[in-house]
SEBAVO-196329 format. One record per residue (C-alpha): residue in one letter; chain; residue number from 1; x, y, z. Coordinates in steps of 0.001 Angstrom, whole numbers. Example, Ala and Ser with C-alpha at 12.3 -4.5 7.8 and 13.67 -1.06 7.14 Angstrom:
{resn=A chain=A resi=1 X=12300 Y=-4500 Z=7800}
{resn=S chain=A resi=2 X=13670 Y=-1060 Z=7140}
END
This chain:
{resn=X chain=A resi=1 X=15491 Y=26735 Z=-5519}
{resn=X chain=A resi=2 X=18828 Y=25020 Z=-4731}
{resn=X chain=A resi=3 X=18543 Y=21550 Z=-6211}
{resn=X chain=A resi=4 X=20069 Y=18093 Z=-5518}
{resn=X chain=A resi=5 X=22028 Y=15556 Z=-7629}
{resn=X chain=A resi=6 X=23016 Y=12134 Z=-5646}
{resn=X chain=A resi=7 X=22305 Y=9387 Z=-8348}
{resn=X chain=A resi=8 X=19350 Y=6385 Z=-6952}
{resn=X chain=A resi=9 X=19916 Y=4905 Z=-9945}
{resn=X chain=A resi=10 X=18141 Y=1677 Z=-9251}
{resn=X chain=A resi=11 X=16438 Y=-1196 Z=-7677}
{resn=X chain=A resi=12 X=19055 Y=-3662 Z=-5883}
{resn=X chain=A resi=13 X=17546 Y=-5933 Z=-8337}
{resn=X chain=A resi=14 X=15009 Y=-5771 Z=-11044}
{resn=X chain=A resi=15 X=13377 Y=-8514 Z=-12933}
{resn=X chain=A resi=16 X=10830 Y=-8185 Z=-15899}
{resn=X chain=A resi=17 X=9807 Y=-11676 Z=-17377}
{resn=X chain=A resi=18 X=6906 Y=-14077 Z=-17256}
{resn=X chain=A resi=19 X=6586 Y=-16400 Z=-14590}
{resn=X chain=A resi=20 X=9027 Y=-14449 Z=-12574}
{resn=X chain=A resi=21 X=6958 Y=-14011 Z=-9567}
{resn=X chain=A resi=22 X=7385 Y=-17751 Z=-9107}
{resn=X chain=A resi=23 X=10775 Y=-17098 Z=-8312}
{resn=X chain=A resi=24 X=9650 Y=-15040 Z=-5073}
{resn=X chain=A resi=25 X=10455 Y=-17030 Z=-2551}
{resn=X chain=A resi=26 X=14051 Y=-17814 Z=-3548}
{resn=X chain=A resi=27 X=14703 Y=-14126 Z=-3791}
{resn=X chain=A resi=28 X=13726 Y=-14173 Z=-283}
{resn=X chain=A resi=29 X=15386 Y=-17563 Z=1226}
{resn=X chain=A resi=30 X=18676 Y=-15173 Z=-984}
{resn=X chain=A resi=31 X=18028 Y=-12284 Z=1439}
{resn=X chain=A resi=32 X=17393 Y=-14482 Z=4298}
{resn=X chain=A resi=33 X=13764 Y=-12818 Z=4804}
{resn=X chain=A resi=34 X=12126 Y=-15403 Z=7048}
{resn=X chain=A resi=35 X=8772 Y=-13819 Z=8404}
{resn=X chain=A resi=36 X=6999 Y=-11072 Z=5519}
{resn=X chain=A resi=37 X=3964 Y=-9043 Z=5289}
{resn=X chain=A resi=38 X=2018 Y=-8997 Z=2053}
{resn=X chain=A resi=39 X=647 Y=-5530 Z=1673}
{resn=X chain=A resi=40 X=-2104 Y=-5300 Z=-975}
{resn=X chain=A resi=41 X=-4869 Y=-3504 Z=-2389}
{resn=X chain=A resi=42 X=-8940 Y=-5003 Z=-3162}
{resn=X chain=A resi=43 X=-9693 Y=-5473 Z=-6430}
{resn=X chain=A resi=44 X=-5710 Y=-5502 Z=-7571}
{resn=X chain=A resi=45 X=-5068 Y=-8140 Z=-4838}
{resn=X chain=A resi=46 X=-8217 Y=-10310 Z=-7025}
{resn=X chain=A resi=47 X=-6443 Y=-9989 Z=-10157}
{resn=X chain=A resi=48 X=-2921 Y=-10759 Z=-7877}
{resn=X chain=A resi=49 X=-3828 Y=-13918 Z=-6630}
{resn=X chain=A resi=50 X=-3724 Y=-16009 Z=-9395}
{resn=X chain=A resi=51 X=-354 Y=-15230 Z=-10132}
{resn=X chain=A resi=52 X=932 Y=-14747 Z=-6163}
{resn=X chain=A resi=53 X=3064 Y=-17974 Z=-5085}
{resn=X chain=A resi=54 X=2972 Y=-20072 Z=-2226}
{resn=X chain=A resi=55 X=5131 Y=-19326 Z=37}
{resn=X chain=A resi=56 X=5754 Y=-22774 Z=1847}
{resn=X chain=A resi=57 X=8938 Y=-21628 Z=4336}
{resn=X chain=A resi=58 X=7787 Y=-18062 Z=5072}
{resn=X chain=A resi=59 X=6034 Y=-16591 Z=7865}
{resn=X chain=A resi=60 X=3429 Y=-14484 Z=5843}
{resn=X chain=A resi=61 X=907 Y=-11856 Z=6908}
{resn=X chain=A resi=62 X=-1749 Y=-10265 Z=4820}
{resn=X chain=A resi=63 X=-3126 Y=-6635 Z=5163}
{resn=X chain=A resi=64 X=-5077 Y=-4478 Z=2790}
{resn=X chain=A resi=65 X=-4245 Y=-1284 Z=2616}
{resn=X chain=A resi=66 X=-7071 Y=1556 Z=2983}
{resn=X chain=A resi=67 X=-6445 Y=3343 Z=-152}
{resn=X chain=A resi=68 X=-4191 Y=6225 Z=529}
{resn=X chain=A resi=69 X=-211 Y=6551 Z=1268}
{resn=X chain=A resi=70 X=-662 Y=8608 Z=4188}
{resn=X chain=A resi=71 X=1365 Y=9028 Z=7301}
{resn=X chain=A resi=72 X=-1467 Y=7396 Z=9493}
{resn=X chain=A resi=73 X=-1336 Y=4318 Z=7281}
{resn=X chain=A resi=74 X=2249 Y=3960 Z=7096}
{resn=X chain=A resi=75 X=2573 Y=3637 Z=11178}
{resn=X chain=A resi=76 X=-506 Y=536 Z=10796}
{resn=X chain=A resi=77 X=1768 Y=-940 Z=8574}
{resn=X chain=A resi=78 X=4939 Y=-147 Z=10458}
{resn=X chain=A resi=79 X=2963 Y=-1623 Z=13807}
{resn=X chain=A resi=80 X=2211 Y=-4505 Z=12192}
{resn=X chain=A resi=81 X=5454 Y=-5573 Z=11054}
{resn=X chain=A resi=82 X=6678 Y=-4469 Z=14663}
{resn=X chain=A resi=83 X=3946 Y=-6978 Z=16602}
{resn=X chain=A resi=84 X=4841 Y=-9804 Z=14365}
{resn=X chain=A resi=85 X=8967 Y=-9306 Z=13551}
{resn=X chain=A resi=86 X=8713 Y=-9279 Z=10294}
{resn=X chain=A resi=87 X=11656 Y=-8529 Z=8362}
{resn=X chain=A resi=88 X=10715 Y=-7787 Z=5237}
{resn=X chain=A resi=89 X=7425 Y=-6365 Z=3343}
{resn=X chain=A resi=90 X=6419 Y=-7817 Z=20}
{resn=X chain=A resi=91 X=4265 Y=-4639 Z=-1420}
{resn=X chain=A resi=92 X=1832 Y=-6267 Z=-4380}
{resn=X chain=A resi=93 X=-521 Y=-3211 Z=-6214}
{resn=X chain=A resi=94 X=-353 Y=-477 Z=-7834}
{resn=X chain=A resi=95 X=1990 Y=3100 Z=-6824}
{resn=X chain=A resi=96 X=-98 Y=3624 Z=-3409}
{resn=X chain=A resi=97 X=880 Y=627 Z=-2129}
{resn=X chain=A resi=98 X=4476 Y=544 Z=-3212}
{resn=X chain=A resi=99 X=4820 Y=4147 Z=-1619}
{resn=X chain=A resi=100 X=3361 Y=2865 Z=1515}
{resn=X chain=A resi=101 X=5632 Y=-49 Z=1913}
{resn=X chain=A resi=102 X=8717 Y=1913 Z=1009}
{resn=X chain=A resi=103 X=7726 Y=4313 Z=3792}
{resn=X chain=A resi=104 X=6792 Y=1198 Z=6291}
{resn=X chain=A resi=105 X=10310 Y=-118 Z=5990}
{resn=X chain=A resi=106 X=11878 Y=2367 Z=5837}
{resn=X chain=A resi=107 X=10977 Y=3342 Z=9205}
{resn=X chain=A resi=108 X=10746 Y=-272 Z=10454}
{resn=X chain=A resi=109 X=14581 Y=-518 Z=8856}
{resn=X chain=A resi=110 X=13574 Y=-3552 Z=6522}
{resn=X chain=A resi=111 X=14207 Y=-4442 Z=2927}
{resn=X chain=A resi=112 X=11035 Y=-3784 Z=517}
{resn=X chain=A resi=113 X=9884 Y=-6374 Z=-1964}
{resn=X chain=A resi=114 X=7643 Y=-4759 Z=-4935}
{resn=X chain=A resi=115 X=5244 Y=-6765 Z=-7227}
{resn=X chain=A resi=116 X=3489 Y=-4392 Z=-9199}
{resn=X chain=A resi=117 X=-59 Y=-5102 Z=-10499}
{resn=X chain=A resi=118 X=-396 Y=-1950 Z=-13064}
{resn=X chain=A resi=119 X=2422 Y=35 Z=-14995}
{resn=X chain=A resi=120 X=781 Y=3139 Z=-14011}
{resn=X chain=A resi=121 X=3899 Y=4997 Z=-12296}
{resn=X chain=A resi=122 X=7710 Y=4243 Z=-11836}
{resn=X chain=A resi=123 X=6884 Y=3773 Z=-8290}
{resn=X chain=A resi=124 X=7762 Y=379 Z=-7914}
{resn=X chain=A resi=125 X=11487 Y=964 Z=-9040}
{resn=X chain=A resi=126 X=11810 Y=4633 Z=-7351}
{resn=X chain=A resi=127 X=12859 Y=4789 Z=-3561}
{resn=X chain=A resi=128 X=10675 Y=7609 Z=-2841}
{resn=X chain=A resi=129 X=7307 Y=7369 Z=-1456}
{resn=X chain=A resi=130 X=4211 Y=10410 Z=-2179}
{resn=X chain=A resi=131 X=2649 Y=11249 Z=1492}
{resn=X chain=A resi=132 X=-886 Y=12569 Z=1151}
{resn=X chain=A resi=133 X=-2938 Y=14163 Z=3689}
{resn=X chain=A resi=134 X=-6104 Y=12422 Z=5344}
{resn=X chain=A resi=135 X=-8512 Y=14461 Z=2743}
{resn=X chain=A resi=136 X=-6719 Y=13029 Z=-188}
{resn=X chain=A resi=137 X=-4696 Y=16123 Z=-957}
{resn=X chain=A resi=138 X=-767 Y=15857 Z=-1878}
{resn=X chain=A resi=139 X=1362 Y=16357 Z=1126}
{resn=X chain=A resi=140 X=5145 Y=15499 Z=226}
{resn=X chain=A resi=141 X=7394 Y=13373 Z=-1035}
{resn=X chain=A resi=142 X=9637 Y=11368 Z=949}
{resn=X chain=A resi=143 X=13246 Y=10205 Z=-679}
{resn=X chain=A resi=144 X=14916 Y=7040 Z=1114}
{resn=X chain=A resi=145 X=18255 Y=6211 Z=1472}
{resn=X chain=A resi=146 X=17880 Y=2959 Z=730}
{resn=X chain=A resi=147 X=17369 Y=1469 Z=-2644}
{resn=X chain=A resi=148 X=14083 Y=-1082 Z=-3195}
{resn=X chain=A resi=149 X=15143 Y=-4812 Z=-2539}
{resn=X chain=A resi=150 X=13533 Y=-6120 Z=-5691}
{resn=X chain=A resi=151 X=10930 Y=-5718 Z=-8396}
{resn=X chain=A resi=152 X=9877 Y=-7934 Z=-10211}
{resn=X chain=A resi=153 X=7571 Y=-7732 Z=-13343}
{resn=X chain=A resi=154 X=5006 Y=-10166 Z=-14007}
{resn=X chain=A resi=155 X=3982 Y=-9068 Z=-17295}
{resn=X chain=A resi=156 X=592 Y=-11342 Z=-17796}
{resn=X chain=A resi=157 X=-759 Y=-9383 Z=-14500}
{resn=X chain=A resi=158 X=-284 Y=-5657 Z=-16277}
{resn=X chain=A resi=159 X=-1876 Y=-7201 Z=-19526}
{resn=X chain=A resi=160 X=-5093 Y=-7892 Z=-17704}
{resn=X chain=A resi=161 X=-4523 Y=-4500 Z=-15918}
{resn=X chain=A resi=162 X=-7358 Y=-1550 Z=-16425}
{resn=X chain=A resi=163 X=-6508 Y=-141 Z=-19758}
{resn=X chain=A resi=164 X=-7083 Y=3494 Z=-18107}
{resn=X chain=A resi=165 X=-4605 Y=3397 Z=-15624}
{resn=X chain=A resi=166 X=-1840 Y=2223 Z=-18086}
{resn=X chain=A resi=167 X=-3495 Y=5062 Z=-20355}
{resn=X chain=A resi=168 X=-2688 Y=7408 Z=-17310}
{resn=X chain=A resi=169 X=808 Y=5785 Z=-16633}
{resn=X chain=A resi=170 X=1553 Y=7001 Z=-20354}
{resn=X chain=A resi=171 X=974 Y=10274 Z=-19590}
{resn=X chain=A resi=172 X=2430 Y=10230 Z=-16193}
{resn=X chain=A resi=173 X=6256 Y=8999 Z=-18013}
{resn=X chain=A resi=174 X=5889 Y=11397 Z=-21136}
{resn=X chain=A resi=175 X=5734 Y=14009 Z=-18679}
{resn=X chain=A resi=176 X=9242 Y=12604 Z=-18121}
{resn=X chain=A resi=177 X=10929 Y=13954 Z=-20912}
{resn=X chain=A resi=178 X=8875 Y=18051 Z=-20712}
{resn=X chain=A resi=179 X=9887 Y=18422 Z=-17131}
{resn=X chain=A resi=180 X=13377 Y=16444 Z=-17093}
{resn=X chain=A resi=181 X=14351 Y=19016 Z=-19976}
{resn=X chain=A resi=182 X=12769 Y=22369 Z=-19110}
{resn=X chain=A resi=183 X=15192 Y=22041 Z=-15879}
{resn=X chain=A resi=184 X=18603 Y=20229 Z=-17905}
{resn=X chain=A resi=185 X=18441 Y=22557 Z=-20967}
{resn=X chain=A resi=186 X=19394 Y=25420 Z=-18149}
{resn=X chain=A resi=187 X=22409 Y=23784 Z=-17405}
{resn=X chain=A resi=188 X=26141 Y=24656 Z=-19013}
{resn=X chain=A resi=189 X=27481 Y=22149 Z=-18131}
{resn=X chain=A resi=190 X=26267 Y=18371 Z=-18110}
{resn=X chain=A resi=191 X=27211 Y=16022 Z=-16035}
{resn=X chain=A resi=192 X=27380 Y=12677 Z=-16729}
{resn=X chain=A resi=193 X=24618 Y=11405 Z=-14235}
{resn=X chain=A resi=194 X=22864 Y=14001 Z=-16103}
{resn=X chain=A resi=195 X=23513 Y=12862 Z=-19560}
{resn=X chain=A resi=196 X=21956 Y=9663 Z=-18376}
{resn=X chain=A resi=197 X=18528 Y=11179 Z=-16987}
{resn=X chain=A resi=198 X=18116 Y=13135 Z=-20324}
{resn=X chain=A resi=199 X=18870 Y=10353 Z=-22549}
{resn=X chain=A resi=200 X=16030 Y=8379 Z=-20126}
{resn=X chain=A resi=201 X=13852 Y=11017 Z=-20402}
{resn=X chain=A resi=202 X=14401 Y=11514 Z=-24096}
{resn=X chain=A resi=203 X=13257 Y=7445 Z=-24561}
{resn=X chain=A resi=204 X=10484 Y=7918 Z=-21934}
{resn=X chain=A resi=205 X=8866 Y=10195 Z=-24854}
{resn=X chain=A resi=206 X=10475 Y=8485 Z=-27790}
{resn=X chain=A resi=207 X=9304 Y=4905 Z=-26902}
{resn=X chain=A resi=208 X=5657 Y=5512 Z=-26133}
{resn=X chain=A resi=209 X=5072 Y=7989 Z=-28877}
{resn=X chain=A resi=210 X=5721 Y=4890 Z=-31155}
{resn=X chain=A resi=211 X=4703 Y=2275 Z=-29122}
{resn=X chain=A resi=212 X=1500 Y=3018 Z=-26859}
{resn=X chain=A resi=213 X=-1253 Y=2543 Z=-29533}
{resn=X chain=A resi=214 X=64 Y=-911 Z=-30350}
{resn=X chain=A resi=215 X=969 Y=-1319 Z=-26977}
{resn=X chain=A resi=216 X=-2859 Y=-479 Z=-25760}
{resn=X chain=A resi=217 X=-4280 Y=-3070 Z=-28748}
{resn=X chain=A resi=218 X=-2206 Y=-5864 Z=-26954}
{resn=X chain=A resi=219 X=-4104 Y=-5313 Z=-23884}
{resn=X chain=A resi=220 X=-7667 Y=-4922 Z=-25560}
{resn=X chain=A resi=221 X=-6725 Y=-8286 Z=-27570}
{resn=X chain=A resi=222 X=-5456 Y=-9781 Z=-24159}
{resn=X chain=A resi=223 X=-1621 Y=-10822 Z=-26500}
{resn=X chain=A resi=224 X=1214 Y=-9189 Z=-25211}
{resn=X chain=A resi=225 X=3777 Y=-8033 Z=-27920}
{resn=X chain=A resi=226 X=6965 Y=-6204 Z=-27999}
{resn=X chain=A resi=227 X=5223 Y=-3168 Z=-28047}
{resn=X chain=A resi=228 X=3299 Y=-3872 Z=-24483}
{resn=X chain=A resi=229 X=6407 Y=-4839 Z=-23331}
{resn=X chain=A resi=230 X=8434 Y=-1883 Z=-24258}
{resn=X chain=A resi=231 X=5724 Y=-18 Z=-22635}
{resn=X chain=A resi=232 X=5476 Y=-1339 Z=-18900}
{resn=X chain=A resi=233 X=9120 Y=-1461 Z=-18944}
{resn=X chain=A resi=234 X=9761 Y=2395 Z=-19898}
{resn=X chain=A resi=235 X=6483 Y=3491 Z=-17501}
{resn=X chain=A resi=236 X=8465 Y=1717 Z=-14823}
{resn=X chain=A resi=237 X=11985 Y=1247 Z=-15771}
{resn=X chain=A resi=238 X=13218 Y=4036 Z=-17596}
{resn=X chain=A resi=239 X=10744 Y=6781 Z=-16109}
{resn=X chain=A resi=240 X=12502 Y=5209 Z=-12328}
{resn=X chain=A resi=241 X=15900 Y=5802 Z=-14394}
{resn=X chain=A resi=242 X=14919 Y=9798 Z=-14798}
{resn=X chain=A resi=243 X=14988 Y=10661 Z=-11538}
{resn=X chain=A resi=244 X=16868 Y=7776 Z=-10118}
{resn=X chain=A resi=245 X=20227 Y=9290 Z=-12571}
{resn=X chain=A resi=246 X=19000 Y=12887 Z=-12528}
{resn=X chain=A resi=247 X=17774 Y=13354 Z=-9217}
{resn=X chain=A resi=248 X=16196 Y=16944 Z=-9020}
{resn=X chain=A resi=249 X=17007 Y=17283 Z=-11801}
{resn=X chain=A resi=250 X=14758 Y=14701 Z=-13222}
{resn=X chain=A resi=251 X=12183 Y=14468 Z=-11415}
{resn=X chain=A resi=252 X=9329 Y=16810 Z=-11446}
{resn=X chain=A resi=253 X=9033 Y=20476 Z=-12542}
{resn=X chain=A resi=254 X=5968 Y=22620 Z=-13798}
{resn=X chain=A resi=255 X=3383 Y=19194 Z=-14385}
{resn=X chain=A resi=256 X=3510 Y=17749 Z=-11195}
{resn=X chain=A resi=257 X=3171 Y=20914 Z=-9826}
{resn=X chain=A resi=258 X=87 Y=21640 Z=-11339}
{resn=X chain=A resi=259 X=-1101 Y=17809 Z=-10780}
{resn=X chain=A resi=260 X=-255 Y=18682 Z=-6783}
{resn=X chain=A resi=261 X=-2675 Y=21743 Z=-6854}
{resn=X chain=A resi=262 X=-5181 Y=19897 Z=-8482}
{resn=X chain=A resi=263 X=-5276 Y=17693 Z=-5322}
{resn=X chain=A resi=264 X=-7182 Y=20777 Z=-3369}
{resn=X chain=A resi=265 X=-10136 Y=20396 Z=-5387}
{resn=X chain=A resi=266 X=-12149 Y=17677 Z=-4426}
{resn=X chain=A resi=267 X=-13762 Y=16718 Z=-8373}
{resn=X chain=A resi=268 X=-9773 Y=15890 Z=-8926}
{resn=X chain=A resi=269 X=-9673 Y=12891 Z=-7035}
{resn=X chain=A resi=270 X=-11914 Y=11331 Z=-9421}
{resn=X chain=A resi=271 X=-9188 Y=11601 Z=-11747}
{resn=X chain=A resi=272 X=-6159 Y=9262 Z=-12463}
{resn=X chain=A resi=273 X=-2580 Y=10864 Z=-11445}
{resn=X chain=A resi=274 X=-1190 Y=10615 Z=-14952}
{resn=X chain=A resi=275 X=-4082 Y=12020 Z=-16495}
{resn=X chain=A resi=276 X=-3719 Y=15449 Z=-14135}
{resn=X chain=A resi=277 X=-203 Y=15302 Z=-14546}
{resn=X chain=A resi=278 X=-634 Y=14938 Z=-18689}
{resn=X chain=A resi=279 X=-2848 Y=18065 Z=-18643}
{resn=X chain=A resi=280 X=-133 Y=19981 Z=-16403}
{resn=X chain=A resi=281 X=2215 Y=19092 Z=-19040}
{resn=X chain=A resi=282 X=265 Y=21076 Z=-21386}
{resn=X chain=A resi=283 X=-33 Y=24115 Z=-19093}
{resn=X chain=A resi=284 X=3698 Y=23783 Z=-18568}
{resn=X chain=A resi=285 X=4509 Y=23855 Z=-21952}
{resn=X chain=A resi=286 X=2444 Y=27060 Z=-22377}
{resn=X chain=A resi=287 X=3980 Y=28824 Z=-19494}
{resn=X chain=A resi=288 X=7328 Y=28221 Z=-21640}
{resn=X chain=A resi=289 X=5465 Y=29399 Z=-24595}
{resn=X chain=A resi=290 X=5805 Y=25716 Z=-26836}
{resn=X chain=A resi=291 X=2338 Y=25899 Z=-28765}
{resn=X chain=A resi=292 X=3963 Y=24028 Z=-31320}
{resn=X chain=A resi=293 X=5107 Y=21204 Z=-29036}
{resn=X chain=A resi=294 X=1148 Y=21204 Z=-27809}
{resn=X chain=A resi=295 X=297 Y=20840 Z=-31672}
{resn=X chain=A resi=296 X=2656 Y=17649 Z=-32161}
{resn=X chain=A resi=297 X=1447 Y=16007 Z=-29340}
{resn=X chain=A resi=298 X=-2274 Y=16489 Z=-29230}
{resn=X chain=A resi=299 X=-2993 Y=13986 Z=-31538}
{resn=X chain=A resi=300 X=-1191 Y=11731 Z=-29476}
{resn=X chain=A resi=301 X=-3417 Y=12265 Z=-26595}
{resn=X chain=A resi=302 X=-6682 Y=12377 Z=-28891}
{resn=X chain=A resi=303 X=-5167 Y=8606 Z=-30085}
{resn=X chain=A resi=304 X=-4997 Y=7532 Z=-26133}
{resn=X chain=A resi=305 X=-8034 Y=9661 Z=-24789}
{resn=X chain=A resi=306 X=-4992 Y=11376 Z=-22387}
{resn=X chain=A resi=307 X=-7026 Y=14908 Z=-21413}
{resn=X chain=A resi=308 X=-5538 Y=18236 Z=-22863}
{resn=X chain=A resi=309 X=-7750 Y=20411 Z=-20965}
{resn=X chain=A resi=310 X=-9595 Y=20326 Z=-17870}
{resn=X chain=A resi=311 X=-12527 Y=20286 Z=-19319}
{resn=X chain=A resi=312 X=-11977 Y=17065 Z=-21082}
{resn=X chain=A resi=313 X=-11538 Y=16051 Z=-16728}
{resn=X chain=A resi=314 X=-15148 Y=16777 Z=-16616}
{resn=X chain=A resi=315 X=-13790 Y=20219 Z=-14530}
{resn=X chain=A resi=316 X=-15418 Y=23449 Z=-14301}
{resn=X chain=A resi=317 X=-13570 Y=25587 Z=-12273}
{resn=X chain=A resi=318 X=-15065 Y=29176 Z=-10518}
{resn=X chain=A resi=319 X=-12632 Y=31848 Z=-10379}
{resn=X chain=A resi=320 X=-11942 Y=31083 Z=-7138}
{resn=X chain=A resi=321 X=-10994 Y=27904 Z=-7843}
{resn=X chain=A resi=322 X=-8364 Y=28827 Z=-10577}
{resn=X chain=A resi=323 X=-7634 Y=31342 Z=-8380}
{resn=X chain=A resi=324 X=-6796 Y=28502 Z=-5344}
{resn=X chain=A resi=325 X=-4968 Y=26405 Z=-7978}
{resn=X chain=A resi=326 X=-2801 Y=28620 Z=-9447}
{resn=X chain=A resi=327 X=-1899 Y=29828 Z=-6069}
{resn=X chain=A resi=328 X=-878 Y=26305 Z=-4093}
{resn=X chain=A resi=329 X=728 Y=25426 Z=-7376}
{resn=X chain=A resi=330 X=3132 Y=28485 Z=-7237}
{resn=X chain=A resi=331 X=3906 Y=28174 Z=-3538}
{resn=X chain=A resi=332 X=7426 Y=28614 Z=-2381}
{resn=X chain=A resi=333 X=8378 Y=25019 Z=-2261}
{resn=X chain=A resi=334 X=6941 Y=23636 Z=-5452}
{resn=X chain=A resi=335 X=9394 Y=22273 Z=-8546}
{resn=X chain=A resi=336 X=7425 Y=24157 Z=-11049}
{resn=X chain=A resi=337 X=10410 Y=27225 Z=-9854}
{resn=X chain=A resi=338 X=12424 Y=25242 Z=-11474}
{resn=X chain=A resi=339 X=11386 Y=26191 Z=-14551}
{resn=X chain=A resi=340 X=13785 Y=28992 Z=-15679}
{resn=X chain=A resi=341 X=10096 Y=31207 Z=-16078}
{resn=X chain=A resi=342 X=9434 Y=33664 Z=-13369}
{resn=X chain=A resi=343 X=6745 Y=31667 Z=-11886}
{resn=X chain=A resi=344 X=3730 Y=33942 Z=-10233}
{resn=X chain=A resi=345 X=90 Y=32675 Z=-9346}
{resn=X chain=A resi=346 X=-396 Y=35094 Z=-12257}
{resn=X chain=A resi=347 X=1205 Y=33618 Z=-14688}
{resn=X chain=A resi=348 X=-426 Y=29865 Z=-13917}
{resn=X chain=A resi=349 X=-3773 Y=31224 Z=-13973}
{resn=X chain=A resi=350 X=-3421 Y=33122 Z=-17473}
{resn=X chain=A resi=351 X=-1650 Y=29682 Z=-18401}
{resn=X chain=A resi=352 X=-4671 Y=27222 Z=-17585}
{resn=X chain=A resi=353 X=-6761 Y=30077 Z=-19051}
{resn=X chain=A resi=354 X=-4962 Y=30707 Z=-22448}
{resn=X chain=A resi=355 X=-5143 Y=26593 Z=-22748}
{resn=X chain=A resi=356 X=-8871 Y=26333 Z=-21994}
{resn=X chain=A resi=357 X=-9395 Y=28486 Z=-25033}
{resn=X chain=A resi=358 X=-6771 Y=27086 Z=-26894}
{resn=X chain=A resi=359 X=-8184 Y=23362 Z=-26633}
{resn=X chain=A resi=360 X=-11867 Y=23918 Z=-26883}
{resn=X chain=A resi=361 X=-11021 Y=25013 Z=-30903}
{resn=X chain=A resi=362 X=-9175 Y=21607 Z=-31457}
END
């Protein structure tokens, strides 16, 4: 698969510090944004609100989004912002909702304005939006041209965030580091927007190996520390930086693929994106035939309650299921080929297989 390198490298601006969604409106008198739309989710928008300024000079409108980053959803938002002139969208939730207002203005050609609510994803700092289909399954993903206006990190809102999804936003930026190097350590030669992404990557894994258990306590004990802190900022920050520096290069392989396969299967939707994508990890790293690697870091996931297998996701799969799985995860266009493996629907199956076993005697 031929693959791309034009550096993203960042947010326009980014902003991690507390109280620094007070400062919203200025960043948008700055920007001359004079009439917004606040795009938010249910219960996020609940824990949001305290927080969320008043904005006393700006036009505002309000709209909850329906759950999903489709392609339906993003022309409701774009025909909104169209019917009032809005020229700018404020996106306040977790990585659904900043996809969907990256993909709203960038087809409505307006600057996008991300709060995020939960340090589940780099979403918030990554101009790229995940399309799904209307049955929840994984359709694309769409990279923009045009860098994110602004995040900005309130860090008293992720404190009080559900300790699972920063769980599965852990295993979601690890997965950083597996697939970032599986594709880099191919290379000869190393570029320096390269050397960047796998330094990233490298402190993606580095970072929350030492940090999320302490990290996780801050939240249960409702304190943040510097070990919270290092962890919102490298789920968002530095996993962004991977891909944002590395491009194709950095920013999925054989995990995502298998998390993308997953979607097919209906029982997967009841699962958390970083958890499927930290159990494709796994079956990536047995594809490349690192059982060692899978030794270091299960007790890592044990500590966290990340899933190794799918049967810790509460999945039983028929053979016709594996079968289906292994299949859509080894179609033509997905970045587990880059993976310098031969990569067959064969060779996934026996993978998810061989781990099954493997896990169910830890």
């Amino acid at each position: 698969m031929e693959q791309s390198l034009i550096v993203r490298g960042a947010p326009q601006e980014y902003e991690c510090r507390l109280g620094a969604w007070n400062d919203l409106e200025n960043h948008l008198k700055r920007r001359h944004i004079e009439r917004v739309l606040v795009l938010h989710g249910k219960s996020s928008w609940e824990a949001a609100k305290p927080f969320f300024p008043t904005l006393e000079n700006t036009y505002t409108c309000f709209m909850t989004y329906n759950g999903e980053c489709t392609d339906q959803e993003a022309e409701i938002v774009s025909a909104l912002v169209k019917s009032e002139k809005l020229t700018g969208i404020i996106a306040v939730g977790g990585g659904k909702i900043a996809d969907l207002g990256k993909a709203a203005a960038n087809a409505c050609e307006i600057p996008v304005l991300i709060l995020p609510t939960l340090a589940a994803t780099c979403a918030a700092y990554t101009p790229l939006s995940v399309i799904y289909n209307e049955d929840g399954s994984m359709d694309r993903y769409d990279v923009f041209p045009v860098s994110n206006a602004l995040v900005l990190i309130e860090p008293e809102v992720l404190l009080h965030s559900p300790v699972d999804l920063m769980i599965a936003g852990i295993g979601d930026t690890i997965a950083k580091w597996y697939e970032a190097d599986t594709m880099i350590s191919q290379l000869e030669v190393h570029p320096i927007e390269i050397e960047v992404a796998s330094f990233a990557a490298k402190q993606c894994r580095d970072i929350l190996l030492r940090d999320s258990e302490l990290g996780i306590q801050a939240m249960e004990d409702g304190v943040i520390n510097q070990a919270f802190l290092n962890v919102i900022e490298t789920n968002i920050l530095l996993g962004g930086m991977v891909g944002g520096f590395g491009d194709d290069y950095g920013r999925t392989a054989g995990a995502h693929s298998i998390h993308d396969a997953l979607t097919i299967l209906p029982d997967s939707h009841n699962q958390l994106h970083g958890n499927k994508v930290a159990y494709g990890v796994f079956v990536q790293l047995v594809i490349e035939g690192k059982w060692a690697e899978i030794e270091n870091l299960l007790p890592f996931y044990r500590s966290l309650g990340l899933p190794a297998s799918l049967a810790e996701m509460d999945m039983q799969l028929s053979d016709q299921e594996y079968l289906a799985v292994a299949e859509r995860a080894s179609e033509a266009h997905e970045t587990i080929h880059y993976m310098k493996e031969i990569i067959t629907p064969t060779v996934v199956l026996e993978a998810m297989k061989a781990l099954e076993a493997f896990i169910i005697n830890k």
